[in-house]
C-alpha positions in Angstrom: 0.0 0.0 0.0 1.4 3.4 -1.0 2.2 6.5 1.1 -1.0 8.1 -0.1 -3.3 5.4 0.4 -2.5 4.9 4.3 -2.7 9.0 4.4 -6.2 8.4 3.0 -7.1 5.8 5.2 -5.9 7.2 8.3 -7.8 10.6 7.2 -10.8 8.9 7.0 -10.4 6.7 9.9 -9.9 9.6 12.2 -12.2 12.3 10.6 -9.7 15.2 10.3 -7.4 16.6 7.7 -3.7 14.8 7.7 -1.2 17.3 6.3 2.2 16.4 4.5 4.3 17.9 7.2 3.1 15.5 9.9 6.0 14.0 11.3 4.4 10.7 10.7 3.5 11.1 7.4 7.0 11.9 6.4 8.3 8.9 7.8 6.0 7.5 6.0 7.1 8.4 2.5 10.4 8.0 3.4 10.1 4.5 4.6 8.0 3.9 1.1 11.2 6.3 -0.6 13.5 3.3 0.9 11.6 0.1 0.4 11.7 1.5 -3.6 15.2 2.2 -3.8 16.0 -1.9 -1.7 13.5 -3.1 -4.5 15.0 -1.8 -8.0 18.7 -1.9 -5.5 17.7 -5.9 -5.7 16.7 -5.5 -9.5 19.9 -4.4 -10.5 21.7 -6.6 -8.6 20.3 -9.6 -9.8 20.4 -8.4 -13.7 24.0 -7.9 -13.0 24.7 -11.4 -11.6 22.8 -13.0 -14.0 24.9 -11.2 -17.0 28.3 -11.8 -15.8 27.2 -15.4 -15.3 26.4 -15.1 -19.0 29.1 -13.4 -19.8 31.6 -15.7 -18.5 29.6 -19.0 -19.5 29.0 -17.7 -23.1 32.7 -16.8 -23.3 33.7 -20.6 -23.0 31.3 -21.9 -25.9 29.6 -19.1 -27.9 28.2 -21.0 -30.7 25.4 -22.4 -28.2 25.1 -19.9 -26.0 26.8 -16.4 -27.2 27.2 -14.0 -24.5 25.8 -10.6 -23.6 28.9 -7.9 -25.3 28.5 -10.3 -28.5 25.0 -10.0 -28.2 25.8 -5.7 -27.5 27.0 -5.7 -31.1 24.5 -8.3 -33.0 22.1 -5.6 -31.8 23.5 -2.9 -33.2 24.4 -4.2 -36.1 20.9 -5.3 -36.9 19.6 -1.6 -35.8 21.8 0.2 -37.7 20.8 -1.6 -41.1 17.2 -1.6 -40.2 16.6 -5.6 -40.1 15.4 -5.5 -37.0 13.0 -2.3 -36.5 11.4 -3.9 -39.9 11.0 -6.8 -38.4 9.7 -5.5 -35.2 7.3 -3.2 -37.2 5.9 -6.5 -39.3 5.6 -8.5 -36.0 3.5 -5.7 -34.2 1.2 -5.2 -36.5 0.2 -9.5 -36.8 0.3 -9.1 -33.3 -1.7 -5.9 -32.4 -4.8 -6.9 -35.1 -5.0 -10.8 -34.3 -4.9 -9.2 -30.5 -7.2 -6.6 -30.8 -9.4 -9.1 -32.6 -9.2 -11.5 -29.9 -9.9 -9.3 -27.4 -13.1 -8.1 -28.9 -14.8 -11.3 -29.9 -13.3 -13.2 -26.4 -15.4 -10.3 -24.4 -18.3 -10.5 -26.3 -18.7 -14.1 -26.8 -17.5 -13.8 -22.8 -20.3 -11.5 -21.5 -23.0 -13.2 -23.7 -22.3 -16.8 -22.3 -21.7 -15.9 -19.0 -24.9 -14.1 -18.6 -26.9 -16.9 -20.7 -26.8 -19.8 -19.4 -28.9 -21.7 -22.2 -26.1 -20.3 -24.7 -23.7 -21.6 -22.4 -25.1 -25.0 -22.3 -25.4 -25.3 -26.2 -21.6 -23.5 -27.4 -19.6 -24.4 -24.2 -18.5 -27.7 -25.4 -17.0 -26.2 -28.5 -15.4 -23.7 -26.6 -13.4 -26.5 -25.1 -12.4 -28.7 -28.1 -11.4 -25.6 -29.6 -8.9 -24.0 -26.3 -7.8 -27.8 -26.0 -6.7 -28.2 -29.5 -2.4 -27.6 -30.2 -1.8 -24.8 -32.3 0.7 -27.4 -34.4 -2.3 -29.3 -35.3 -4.3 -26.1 -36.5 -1.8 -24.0 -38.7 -1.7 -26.4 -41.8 -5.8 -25.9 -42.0 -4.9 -21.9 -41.5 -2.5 -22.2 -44.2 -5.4 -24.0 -46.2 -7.8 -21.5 -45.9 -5.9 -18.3 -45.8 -3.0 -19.0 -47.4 0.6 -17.6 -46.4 -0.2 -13.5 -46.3 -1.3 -11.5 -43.5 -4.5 -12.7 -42.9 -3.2 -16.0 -41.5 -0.9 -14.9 -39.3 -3.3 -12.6 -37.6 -5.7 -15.9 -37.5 -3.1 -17.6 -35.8 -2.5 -15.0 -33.3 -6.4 -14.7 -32.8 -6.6 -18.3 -32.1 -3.9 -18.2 -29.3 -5.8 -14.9 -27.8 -9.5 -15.6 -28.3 -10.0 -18.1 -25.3 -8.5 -16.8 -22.8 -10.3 -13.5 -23.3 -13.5 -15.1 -23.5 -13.2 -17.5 -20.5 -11.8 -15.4 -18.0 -14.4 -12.9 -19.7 -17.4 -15.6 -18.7 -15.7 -16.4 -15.3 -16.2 -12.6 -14.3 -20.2 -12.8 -15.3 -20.3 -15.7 -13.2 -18.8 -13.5 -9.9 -21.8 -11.1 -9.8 -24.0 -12.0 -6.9 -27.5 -13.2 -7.7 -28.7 -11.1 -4.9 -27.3 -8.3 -6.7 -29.7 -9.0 -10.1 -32.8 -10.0 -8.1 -32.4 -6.2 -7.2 -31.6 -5.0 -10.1 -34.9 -6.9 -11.8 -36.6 -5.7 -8.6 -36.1 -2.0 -9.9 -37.1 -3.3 -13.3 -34.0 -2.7 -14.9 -33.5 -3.0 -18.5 -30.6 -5.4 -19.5 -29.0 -3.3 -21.2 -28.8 -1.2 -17.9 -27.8 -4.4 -16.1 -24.8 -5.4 -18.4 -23.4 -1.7 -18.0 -24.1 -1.2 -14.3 -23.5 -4.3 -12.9 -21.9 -7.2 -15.2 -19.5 -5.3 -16.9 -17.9 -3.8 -13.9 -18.0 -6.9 -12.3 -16.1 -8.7 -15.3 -13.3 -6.1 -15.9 -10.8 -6.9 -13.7 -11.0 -10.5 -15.4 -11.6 -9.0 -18.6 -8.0 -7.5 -17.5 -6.5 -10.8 -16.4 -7.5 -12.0 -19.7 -5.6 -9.3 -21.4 -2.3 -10.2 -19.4 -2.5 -13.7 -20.2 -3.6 -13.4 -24.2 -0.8 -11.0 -24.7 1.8 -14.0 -23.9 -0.2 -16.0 -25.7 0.2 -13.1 -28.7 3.3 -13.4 -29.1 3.6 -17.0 -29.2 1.0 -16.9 -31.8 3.0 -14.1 -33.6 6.4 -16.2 -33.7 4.7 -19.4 -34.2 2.7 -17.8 -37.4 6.0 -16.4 -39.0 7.9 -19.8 -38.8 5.0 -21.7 -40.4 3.2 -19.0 -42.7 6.1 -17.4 -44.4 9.3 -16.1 -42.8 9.0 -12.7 -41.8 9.1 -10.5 -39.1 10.9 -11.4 -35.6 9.8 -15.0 -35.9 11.5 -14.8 -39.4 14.8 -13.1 -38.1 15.3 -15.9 -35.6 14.7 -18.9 -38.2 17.4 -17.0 -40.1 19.8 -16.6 -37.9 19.1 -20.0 -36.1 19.8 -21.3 -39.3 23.5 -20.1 -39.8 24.1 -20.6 -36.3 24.9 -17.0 -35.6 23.7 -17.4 -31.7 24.0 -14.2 -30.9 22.4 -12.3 -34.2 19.8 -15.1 -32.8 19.3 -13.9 -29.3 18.6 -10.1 -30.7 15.1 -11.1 -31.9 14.3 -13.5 -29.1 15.4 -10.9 -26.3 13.2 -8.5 -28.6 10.3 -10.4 -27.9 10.6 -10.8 -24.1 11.3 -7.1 -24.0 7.9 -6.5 -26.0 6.0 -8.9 -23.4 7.1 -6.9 -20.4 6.3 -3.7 -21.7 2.6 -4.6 -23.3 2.0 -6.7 -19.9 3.3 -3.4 -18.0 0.8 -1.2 -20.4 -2.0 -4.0 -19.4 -1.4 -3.1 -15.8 -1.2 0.0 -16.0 -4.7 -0.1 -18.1 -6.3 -1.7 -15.1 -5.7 0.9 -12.7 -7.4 3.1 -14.9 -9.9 1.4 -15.7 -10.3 -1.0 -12.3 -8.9 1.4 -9.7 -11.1 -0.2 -6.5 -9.1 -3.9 -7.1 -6.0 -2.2 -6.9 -6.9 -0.6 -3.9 -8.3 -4.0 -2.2 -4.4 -5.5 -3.2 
């Protein structure tokens, strides 16, 4: 809990105005000032273990392994003659449609058979031959019917995404208290009113949980769509490279990627509080 929060909650808990210069509320903040600094203190430190460990294990045998100086320069050689922002700008955009589309149908199809349960009962079944099915076993019939352009990649991707937007989408319909729509129906609401008012507030923070999880699942979907569908992108740059055995050219796309994931999964977060502030202030 921030320094802000327990100033709010001691405020309100006493019934009087807490000021910054209260001895206690200084200590405070600079207790919360110290706790951040131990935190990204740690954070550093470990990053630092971890890539002389590297360094000094990659040294010995770079073909498998390369190591992180190498890997310096395989960076900026691939910056400097555009191969990899290309290949980061032909990645995003598989990945931010086949998302986007994911996300949209998942919540739709989410809210619809949560709320229904005689939809539920009749689609629910497909729902879970489908999210049990290996990707592997479902590109060759992408391939089929869309053929090796854009449009199956971004299929691929929405495959990956789809389900677990529209599952945890369900599972946060299924949270809303009944006693909570008998008074709603009591007050002859309309259920329009009742999915704005009630279920979808209800659903967001999953709807959010959702997003975290799908945008892993995005970029497996991404990677997984370049190798099979055509070689392009960040998926295509690692295939290449892989090839050739050029580990640390290699590592350049793939540490790419996980740099990608934190920051969209950071973005996710960060979208949450804004648009779910009460759960973060129940954490």
């Amino acid at each position: 809990m921030s320094t802000d929060r327990m100033v709010a909650t001691r405020t309100s808990t006493d019934g009087g105005s807490v000021t910054a210069d209260e001895p206690w509320v200084r200590r405070l903040r600079q207790a919360e000032r110290r706790r951040n600094a131990l935190k990204w203190g740690l954070r550093l430190l470990v990053a630092a273990v971890i890539l002389v460990a590297w360094q000094l294990i990659g040294k010995s045998d770079p073909l498998f392994t390369s190591y992180p100086t190498a890997v310096a320069q395989a960076a900026w050689d691939e910056i400097t003659s555009g191969a990899l922002l290309s290949a980061i700008a032909r990645s995003f955009e598989i990945l931010a449609l086949g998302l986007l589309l994911g996300i949209v149908v998942g919540v739709v199809v989410g809210l619809i058979i949560g709320r229904y349960s005689l939809v539920a009962s009749s689609i629910e079944w497909i729902i879970s031959a489908l999210n049990a099915t290996p990707l592997l076993a479902i590109i060759p019939l992408v391939i089929v019917w869309f053929g090796l352009g854009m449009e199956s990649k971004v299929v691929t991707v929405f495959i990956l995404t789809v389900f677990s937007m529209l599952l945890n989408t369900a599972a946060g319909v299924h949270e809303v208290e009944q006693n909570v729509l008998d008074v709603s129906r009591a007050f002859v609401a309309s259920e329009s009113q009742v999915f704005r008012k009630i279920i979808l507030p209800s659903a967001v923070p999953f709807i959010m949980t959702g997003l975290r999880i799908s945008i892993g699942r995005a970029l497996i979907g991404t990677v997984a769509a370049e190798f099979f569908t055509g070689i392009s992108g960040l998926g295509g740059l690692i295939q290449k490279y892989g090839a050739s055995y050029q580990t640390d050219y290699m590592l350049v796309p793939v540490l790419t990627l996980m740099l990608l994931g934190v920051l969209l999964t950071g973005l996710a977060r960060w979208l949450e509080n804004v648009v779910a502030p009460w759960r973060e202030r129940t954490r």
